[in-house]
N, C-alpha and C positions, 0 to 999 in steps of 0.2 A: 447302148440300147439292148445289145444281146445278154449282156453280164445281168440288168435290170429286169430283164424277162424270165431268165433262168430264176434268179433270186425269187422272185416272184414263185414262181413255177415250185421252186424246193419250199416254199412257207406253205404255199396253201396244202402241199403234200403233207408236210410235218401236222400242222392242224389238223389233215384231216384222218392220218395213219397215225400219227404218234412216229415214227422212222420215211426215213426218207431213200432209204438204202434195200441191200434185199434181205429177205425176212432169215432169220434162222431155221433151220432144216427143224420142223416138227408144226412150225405154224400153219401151211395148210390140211385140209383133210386129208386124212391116211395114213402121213408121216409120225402119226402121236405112236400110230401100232408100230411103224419102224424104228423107231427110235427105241420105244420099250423091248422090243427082242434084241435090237443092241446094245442095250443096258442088260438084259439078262446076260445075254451070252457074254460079256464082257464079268459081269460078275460069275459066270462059271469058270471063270478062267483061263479063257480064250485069249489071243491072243490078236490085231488088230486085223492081219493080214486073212489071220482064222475065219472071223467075222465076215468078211470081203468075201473071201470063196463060199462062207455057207451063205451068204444075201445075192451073191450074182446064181449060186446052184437052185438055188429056187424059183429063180427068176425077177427077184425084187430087183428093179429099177433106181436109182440114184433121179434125180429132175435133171441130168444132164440127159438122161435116158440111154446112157453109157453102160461104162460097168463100176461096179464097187473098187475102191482102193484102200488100202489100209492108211493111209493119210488123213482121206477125206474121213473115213473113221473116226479119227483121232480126233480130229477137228470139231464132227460134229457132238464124237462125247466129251472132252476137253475145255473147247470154249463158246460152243454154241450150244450146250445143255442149257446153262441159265437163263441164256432169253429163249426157249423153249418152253420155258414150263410157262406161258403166258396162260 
């Protein structure tokens, strides 16, 4: 019964989102401007960790409401850029 509810529960979510999962870093509001400054500064030649110290010196927030890491960097311009650009 439980397995049939969930299933349930993941389709109508897919219908009604298109994903069922969490979105990529840049889908909700605000994130399009974060993402772009770490596209620049990536393209100036910065370096992941670089990145990290200038987005936490400013105060810009991660949605963990943590701090920056150069991982999560990597991650979001490596393989979550593409489903980004929705």
């Amino acid at each position: 019964m439980i397995v049939a509810k969930l299933a349930g529960a993941r389709a109508r979510m897919r219908a009604k989102e298109g994903c069922e999962g969490r979105k990529a870093f840049g889908y909700y509001p605000g994130e399009q401007a974060i993402l772009g400054r770490m596209r620049e500064l990536r393209a100036a030649g910065m370096a992941y960790q670089e990145i990290a110290t200038e987005l936490n010196g400013d105060g810009i927030k991660p949605r963990s409401g943590g701090l920056w890491h150069a991982g999560v960097i990597h991650r979001i311009l490596a393989v979550g850029a593409g489903a980004a650009k929705r």
